[in-house]
N, C-alpha and C positions, 0 to 999 in steps of 0.2 A: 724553403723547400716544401713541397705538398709530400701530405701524409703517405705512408710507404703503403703500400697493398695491392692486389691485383692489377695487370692494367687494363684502361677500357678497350673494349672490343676494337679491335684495330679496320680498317677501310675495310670496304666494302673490293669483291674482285673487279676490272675494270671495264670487265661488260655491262657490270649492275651498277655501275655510280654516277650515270650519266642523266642530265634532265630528260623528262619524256615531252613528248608537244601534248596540248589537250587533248583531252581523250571526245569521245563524242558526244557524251553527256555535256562535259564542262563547255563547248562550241555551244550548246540550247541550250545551256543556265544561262549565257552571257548575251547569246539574242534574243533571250526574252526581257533582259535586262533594259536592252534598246527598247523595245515597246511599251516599256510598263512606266518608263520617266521621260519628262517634258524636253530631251537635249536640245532642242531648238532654244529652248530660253538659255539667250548667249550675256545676260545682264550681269550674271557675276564675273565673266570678263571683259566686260564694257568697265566694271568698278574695281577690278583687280589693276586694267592696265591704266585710269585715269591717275593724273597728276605727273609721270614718269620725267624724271628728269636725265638720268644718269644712271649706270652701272659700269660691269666692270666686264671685260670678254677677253680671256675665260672666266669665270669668278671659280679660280683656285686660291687656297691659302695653305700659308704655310710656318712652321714653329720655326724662329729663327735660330734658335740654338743647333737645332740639328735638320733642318731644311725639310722633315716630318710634314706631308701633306694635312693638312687639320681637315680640308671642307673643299670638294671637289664638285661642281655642279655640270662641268664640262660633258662629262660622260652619259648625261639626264639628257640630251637634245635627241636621242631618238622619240623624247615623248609630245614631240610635236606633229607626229602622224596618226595617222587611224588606230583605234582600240584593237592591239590583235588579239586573236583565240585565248592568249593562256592571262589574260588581263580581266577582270570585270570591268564592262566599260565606265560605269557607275564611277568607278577607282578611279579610273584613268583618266576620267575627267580632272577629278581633284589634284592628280596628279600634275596634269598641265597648269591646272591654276597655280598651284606651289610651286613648282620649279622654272616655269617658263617666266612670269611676269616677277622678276630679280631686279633690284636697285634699289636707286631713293626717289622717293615721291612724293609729291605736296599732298597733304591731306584736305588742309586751306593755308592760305599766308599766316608765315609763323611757325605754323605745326606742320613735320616732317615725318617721314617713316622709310627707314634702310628695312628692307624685307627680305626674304629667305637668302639674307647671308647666313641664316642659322636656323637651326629651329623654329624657332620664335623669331620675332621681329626688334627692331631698335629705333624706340619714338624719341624723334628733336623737339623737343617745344624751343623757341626762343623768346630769352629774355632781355632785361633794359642790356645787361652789358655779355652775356655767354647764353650757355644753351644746358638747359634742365634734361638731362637723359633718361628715357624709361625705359628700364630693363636693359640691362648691357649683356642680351644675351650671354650662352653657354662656356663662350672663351675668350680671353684675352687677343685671342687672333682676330676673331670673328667682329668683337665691338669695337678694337684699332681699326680694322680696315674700313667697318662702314662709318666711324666719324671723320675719318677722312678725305673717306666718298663726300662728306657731307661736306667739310670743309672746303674741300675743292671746289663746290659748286656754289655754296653758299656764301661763301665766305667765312676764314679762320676766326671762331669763336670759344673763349675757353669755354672749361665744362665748371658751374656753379653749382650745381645738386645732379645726385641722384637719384630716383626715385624705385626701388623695388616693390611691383606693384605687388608679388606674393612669393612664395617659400620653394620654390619649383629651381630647380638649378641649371635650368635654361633665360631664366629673369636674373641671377647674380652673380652668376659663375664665371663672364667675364668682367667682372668690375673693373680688375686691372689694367685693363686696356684702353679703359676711358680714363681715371684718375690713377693716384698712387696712393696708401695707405696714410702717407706726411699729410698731404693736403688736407686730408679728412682731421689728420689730429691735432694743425693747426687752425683747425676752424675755416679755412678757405672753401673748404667743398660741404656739404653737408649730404648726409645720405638718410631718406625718408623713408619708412618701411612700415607693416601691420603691426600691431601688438604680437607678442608672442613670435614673429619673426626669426630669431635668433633657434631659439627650441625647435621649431619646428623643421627651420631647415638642416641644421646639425642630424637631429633625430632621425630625418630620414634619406640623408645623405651618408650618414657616418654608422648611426647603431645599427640599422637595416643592409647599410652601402655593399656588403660583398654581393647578397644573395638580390639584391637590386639590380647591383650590374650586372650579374651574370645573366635574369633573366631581362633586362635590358637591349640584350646584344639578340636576341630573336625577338623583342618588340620592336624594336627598331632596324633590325636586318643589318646589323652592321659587318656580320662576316660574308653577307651575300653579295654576287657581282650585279651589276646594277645594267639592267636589261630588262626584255618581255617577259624572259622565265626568271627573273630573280626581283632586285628591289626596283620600285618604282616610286615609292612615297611614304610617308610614315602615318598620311590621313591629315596630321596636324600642322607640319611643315612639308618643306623641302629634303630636308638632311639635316641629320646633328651634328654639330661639331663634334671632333674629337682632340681638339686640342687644349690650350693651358689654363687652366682653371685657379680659382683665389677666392678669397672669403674678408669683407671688411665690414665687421658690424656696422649695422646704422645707428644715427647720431642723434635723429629725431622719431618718434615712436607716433605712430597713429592709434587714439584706443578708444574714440567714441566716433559716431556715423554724427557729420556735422562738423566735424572739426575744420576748420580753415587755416590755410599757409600763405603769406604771400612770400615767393621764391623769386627773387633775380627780376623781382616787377610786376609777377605772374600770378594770380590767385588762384589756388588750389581749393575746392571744397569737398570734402571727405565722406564717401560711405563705406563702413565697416561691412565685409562678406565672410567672414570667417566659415572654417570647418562646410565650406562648398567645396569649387573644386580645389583649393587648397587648404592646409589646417589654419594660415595663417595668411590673410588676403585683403585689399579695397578696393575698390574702384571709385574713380572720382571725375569732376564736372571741371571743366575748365570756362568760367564764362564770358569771358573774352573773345574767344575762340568758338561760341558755344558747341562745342565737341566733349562729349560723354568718351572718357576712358571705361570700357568694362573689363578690363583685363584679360582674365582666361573666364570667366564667367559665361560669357558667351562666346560662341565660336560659327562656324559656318560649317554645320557636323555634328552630329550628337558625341558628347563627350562621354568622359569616362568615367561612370560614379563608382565602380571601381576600376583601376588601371590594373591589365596585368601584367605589366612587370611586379606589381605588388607594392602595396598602402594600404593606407588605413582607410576603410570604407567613406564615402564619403555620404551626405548628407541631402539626397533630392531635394526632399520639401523645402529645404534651407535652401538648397540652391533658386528654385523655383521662387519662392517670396523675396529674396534678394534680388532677383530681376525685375520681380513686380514692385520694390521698393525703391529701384532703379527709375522705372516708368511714373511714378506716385513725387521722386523728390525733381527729377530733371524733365519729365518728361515735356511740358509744357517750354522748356526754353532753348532743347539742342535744337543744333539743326545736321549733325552728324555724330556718328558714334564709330568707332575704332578699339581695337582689342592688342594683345599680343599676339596675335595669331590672324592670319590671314587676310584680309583685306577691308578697306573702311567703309560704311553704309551713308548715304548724303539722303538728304530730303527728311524733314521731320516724321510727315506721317509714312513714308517707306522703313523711316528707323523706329518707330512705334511699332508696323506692324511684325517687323524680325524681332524685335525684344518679346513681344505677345504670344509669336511663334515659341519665342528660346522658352520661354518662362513654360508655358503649356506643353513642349515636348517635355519636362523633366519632370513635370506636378503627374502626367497622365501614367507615365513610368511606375512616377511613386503609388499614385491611387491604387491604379488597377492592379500594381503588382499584390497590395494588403488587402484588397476584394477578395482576390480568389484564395488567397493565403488565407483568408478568414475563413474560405469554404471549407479549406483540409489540402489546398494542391500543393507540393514539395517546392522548391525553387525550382526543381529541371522540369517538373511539367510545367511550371507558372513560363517556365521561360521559352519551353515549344509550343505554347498556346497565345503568347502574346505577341499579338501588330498595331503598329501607331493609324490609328485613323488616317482617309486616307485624305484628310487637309494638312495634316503634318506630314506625313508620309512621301506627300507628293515635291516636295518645299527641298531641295537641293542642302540648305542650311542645315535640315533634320538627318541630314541619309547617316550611314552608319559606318563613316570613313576612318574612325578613331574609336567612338565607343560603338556595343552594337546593343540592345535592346534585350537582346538573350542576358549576356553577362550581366549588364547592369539593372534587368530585373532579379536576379538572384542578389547583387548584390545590396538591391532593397530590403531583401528577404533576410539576408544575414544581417543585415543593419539591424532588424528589430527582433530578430527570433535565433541567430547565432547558425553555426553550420548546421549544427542536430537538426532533422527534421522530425522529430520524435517518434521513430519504426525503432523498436528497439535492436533490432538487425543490424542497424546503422551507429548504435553507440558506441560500441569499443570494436572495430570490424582488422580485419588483419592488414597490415601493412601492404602496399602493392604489389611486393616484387614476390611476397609468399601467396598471398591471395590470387597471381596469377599464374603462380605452379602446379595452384590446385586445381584454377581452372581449368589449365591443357590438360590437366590428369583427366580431367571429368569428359573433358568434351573430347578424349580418344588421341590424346597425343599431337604434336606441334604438325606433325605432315598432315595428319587428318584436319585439323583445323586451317592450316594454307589452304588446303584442296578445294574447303569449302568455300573458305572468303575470297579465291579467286573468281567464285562463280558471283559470287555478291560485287566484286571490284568490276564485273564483265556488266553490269547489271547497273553500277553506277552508283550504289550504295557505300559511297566512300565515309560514312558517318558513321555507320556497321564495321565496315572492313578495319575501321583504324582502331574502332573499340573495343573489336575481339584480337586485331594480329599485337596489339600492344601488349594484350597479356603475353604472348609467344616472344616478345623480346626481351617482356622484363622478367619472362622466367629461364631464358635460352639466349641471351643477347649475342652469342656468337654464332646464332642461327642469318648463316647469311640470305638464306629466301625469305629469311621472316621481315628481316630488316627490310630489303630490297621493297617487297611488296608493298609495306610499312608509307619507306619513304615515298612510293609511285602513289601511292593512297594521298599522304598529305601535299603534294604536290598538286593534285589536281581539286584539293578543299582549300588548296589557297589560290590558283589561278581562279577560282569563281569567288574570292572572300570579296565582298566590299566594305570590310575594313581593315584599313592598310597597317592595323598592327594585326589580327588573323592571321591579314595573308603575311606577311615578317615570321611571325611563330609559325605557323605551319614551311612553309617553304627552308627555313632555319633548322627547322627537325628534321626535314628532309634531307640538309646537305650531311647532317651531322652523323644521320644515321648510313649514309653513304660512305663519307669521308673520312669519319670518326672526331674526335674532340680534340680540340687543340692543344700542344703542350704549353705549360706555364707555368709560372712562378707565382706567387703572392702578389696584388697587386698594392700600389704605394700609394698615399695621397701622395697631392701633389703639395710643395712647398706653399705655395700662395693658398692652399684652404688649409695647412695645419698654421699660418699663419696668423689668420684670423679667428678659426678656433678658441674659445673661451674655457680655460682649463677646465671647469667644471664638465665642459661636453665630453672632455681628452679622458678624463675620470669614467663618466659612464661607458666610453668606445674600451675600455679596458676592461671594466666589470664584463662586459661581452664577450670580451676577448677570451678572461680567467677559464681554463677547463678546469671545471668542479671536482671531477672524477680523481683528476692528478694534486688537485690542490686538498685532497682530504685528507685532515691531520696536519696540516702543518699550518705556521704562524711567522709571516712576512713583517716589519715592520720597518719602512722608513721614517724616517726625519728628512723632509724636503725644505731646504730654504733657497728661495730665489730669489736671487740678488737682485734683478731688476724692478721688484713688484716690494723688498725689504717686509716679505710676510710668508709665513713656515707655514708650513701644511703636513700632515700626517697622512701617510699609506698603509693600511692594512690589508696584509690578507689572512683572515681567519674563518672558520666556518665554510669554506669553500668561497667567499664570498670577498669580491675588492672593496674595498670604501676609503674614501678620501674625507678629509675633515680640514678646514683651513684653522687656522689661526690654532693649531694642535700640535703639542707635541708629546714622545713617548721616551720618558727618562731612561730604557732601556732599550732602541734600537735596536732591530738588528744591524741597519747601516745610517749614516745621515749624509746626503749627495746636496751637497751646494754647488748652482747652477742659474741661469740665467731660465725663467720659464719658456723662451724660445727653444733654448737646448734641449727643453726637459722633452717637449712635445715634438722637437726632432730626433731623439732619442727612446722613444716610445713609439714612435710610427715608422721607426727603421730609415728616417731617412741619416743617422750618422750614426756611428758606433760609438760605446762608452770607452775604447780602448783609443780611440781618435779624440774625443774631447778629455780623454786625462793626460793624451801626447800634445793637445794645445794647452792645456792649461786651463782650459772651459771648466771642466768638473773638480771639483774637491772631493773623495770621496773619503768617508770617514767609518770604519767601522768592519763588515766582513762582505770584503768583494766575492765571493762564492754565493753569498743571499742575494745579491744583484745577478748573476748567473743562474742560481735557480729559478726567479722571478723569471724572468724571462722567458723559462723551459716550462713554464705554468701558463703561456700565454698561446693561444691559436695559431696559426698561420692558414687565412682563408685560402682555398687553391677559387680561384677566380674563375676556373672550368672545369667545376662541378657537374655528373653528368645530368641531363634532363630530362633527355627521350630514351636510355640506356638505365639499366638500375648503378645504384653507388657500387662500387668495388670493393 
C-alpha cells in the first residue's frame, strides 16, 4: 500500500485538461528550424533503409501470460507525413528514422541487426554452427520475436553466446527470450559482458530503480498517447518495451582493452570504455567482418552525459578519448561501424569522419564547459551561453535528439565542482515547496502572479512562465488556473523541444498536472531479474529499503541458511542500519529461516508470502515469528507515482 496522507490534487475541470494546438510562437521556433538545417540531406535514410530484409506488419507484441500488449509501433505511421506545427521538425525527422525503417537487415554477410523492435537494436553475427547475439534488448518479448524474425529468414540457428555490450537495461533485460538460464549453467551458451557488469547493472536498476522509473515514464512518455501533441520518439529509439524482463549473470568478464575471444568460429577483439556512457561498457572489432561495434558510445545524436531520468554523471573526456582510441586501434582496418542504437555507417573514411565528429562533439562539451567555469560562470549561465560550433552543429548525428548541450554542460560542471556553485545563498536554501510560498507571498499573491505570467505566456516567454507559475503550484497545487496555465506553458516548451526526452518530460508534466497522477500500488520486480540477482545485490536493495527513523532502537537478528547454496548468512538490523554477513552466524537470534536463496529473494521482493512458503513447506522457521513481522513493518514500500510537477503530500 503507498503511504497514507493527503491526496494529490485531483484533475483538472474539463475545459482546462485538454491539449492546446501551437501557439504562434512555437509555429516560428519550428520554421526556423526548417532553414537553419541541411533536411535535404536524405543519406541517413538512404543508410537507415539499406540491407532491409524482412519485418513484421503490424510490429505489435504481446506478453503471453496475460495477452498484455508490450511494444506497439502500429500507432507511430502518422509519422510518415509532413512535420506538423506542435513537432520540432528537427524531432520529427529522427523520429521517422526510428520508427519507420523496422525489421531485420544485413549490415554485410554474416552480420545482422533486428531494429526498433525495441529500444535499442538486436545484432546477429553468425557463427561455424549458431548465432552470437548482442544485446537482447529490453524484453523477453521483444528479443523472441526478432530472433525469430531472423530465423525465419535466415535460416534456424541456435544461439552460442551472448554478448552484453554494457550495464543499460535495454542491452540485458531481455536475455530470456534468446537463451534460458540451464543453458548458460551448463556451459552450452556463454554470456560476455564488461568488468564490473554485474554491480553496475543491479546498482542502477535495483538501488536507484523506484525513483528511476518513476522519472523514466515522462523520459520516455510512456503515459502519453502517441500522436502530434503527444509522443513521437524517445530521440534514441522507437519505443521501449514494456514487457518481461530477466537478469542472467555473464559467465565470461572482459577487463583489459585488447582482450580477444574466439566465439562459435568468430573473433572478437576488445576495447574497455568504462564509466562513458555507461559505468560498465566495450566495444569491439570483429575482423572478419571488418565491422567496429561502438555500442552506445556513439550514436547519431548527442547523448546524455547526464540522463535525466537520473545516473551517475557520466564522464565527457572519457567518453571522448574512447572514441578517439576507437579511431587509433581499428581505425585503419573497418570498413563499417554499427552501434546499439540506430543505424550502421559503410565506407571507411565516412565512418572515420562520424567517429571524429562523435569524439569532438563530447571533448568540445567538456572543454568549453571548464573554460568558462574557470572564468566564475554557474552551470546555468555556462549552459545559456553555450553553442556547438557550427561544423558540429550543422551534422544531423550531433543534434540534440536525446542529450541537449544545456544539460549535459551542467552536467560537466557537476562532474568536477559538485552542485554548489559557491554563492553562499545557494548552500543550504529552503526546500521548493516552502521556498515558493514565500515566493507568491513576495510577489503579491497567486492571482497577481497568474495575471502577470499570462502576459509573459501572450508574449511567448514560456521559460519565464513555467519558472515563476511553478512556485504557484507548488505552494497552492489545488489552484486550478495555476496548474492549467502551468500545463499550456509546458506544452508548448515541448512541441518546439528537439530533444525527444524534453519534449516526453515537459508534455508528461503537462498531462499530469491536468489529469492528476495515477493511482498505484508498489511496484514488483519481475521474477526473471529477482532471479538472477546475486544475493549480495538483494542485501544492499534492502539496506535502502530499512527506514532508519522506525528502525531506531531496535536490534533484528536472523540466522539465514539456504539449503540450496549449504552456506548461512547473518542479517542484522542494528544502529538503524541492514547488514548482511555470509558465512555468519549469531548464537542468539532473534529467528533462523531456512530456505532455498530463491525463496529468500522471492520473499523479500514480495513476490510470495512467508505464511505461503510455511503452508508449502519451503520455509523452516525457527525462532520468534513476530521479529519476522516487525522486519518487514521496518521496510519501505516505494509508491511508484510519486508526485513531480505537484509538491509530495
Amino acid at each position: 500500500m503507498v503511504a497514507s496522507g493527503p491526496a494529490h490534487p485531483s484533475a483538472l475541470p474539463e475545459e482546462l485538461s485538454h491539449p492546446k494546438p501551437a501557439s504562434e510562437h512555437t509555429v516560428k521556433n519550428n520554421a526556423v528550424v526548417l532553414k537553419e538545417l541541411p533536411f535535404e540531406d536524405r543519406s541517413s535514410f538512404e543508410n537507415a533503409g539499406r540491407g532491409f530484409i524482412a519485418t513484421l506488419s503490424p510490429l505489435t507484441m504481446a506478453r503471453p501470460t496475460d495477452g498484455k500488449k508490450t511494444y506497439d509501433l502500429s500507432d507511430l505511421s502518422f509519422l510518415a507525413g509532413e512535420a506538423p506545427s506542435t513537432v520540432n521538425p528537427s524531432l520529427w525527422r529522427q523520429a521517422q528514422l526510428n520508427a519507420l525503417y523496422h525489421g531485420l537487415f544485413e549490415v554485410v554477410d554474416g552480420l545482422y541487426q533486428v531494429r526498433s523492435f525495441d529500444l535499442g537494436h538486436m545484432t546477429l553475427v553468425r557463427g561455424e554452427t549458431g548465432w552470437i547475439v548482442i544485446d537482447p534488448l529490453t524484453s523477453a518479448e521483444s528479443s523472441r520475436t526478432a530472433l525469430d524474425l531472423a530465423n525465419k529468414h535466415l535460416g534456424h540457428r541456435p544461439v552460442m553466446a551472448v554478448i552484453f555490450t554494457h550495464s543499460h537495461a535495454d542491452h540485458f533485460a531481455g536475455v530470456l527470450g534468446v537463451i534460458n538460464p540451464e543453458e548458460v549453467t551448463s556451459g552450452k551458451v556463454v554470456i560476455i559482458a564488461p568488468d564490473q557488469f554485474v554491480k553496475a547493472a543491479l546498482s542502477e536498476n535495483v538501488l536507484a530503480g523506484n525513483v528511476m522509473r518513476r522519472r523514466a515514464i515522462y523520459m520516455y512518455g510512456h503515459s502519453l498517447p502517441h500522436s502530434p501533441q503527444g509522443f513521437i520518439t524517445n530521440g534514441l529509439g522507437a519505443l521501449l518495451s514494456q514487457g518481461s524482463t530477466g537478469f542472467v549473470p555473464p559467465t565470461d568478464l572482459i577487463k583489459e582493452t585488447g582482450e580477444t575471444r574466439i566465439v562459435d568460429g568468430v573473433e572478437i577483439v576488445f576495447q574497455m570504455t568504462p564509466d562513458t556512457e555507461a559505468v560498465a561498457e566495450f566495444v569491439f572489432f570483429l575482423p572478419q567482418f571488418k565491422a567496429l561495434c561502438m555500442s552506445e558510445i556513439t550514436s547519431h545524436h548527442l547523448h546524455n552525459v547526464y540522463t535525466p531520468r537520473g545516473a551517475q554523471v557520466r564522464d565527457a573526456l572519457a567518453w571522448s578519448n574512447q572514441i578517439n582510441e576507437s579511431i587509433n586501434l581499428f581505425g585503419d582496418h573497418l570498413e563499417v561501424q554499427f552501434g546499439s542504437h540506430h543505424w550502421p555507417v559503410w565506407r571507411r573514411e565516412v565512418v572515420l569522419d562520424y567517429l571524429k565528429q562523435q569524439r569532438d562533439l563530447y571533448k568540445y562539451i567538456h572543454d568549453q564547459t571548464l573554460r568558462l567555469a574557470n572564468q566564475g560562470y554557474t552551470k546555468e549561465e555556462i549552459a545559456e551561453q553555450l553553442r556547438l560550433p557550427g561544423s558540429l552543429a550543422r551534422n544531423f548525428s550531433n543534434r540534440e535528439y536525446y542529450g541537449t548541450v544545456s544539460h549535459n554542460a551542467k552536467a560537466v560542471y557537476v562532474k568536477y565542482l559538485g552542485y554548489f556553485d559557491g554563492n553562499p545563498a545557494n548552500l543550504n536554501p529552503l526546500p521548493p515547496a516552502e521556498a515558493a510560498a514565500r515566493y507568491v507571498e513576495y510577489m503579491g499573491g497567486a492571482d497577481a502572479v497568474i495575471i502577470k505570467a499570462c502576459k509573459y505566456f501572450d508574449q511567448g516567454d514560456y521559460r519565464w512562465v513555467a519558472q515563476v507559475i511553478n512556485h504557484v503550484v507548488l505552494s497552492e497545487p489545488d489552484n486550478a488556473q495555476a496548474r492549467a496555465l502551468l500545463a499550456d506553458t509546458y506544452e508548448q516548451m515541448g512541441y518546439q523541444a528537439e530533444s525527444g526526452p524534453w519534449r516526453n518530460f515537459y508534455l508528461t508534466g503537462a498531462l499530469e498536472l491536468r489529469r492528476g497522477i495515477p493511482e498505484a500500488v508498489p511496484g514488483k520486480m519481475s521474477p526473471g531479474m529477482v532471479q538472477g540477482m546475486p544475493l549480495e545485490n538483494l542485501f544492499q536493495a534492502l539496506g535502502v529499503r530499512l527506514n532508519g527513523p522506525k528502525a531506531e532502537g531496535k536490534r533484528i537478528v536472523f540466522n539465514l541458511d539456504f539449503t540450496d547454496l549449504k552456506q548461512f548468512y547473518l542479517l542484522t538490523v542494528e544502529n538503524s542500519v541492514l547488514n548482511a554477513f555470509a558465512d555468519r552466524q549469531d548464537p542468539r537470534p532473534t529467528a533462523k529461516l531456512t530456505l532455498s536463496s530463491l525463496d529468500f529473494k522471492y520473499l523479500m521482493t514480495g513476490l510470495i508470502t512467508a505464511a505461503d512458503l510455511l503452508g508449502e513447506g519451503r520455509l523452516i522457521l525457527e525462532g520468534d515469528l513476530t521479529g519476522l513481522l516487525e522486519f518487514a513493518g521496518l521496510l519501505d514500500q516505494f509508491n511508484p507515482f510519486f508526485p513531480i510537477v505537484t509538491p509530495r503530500p
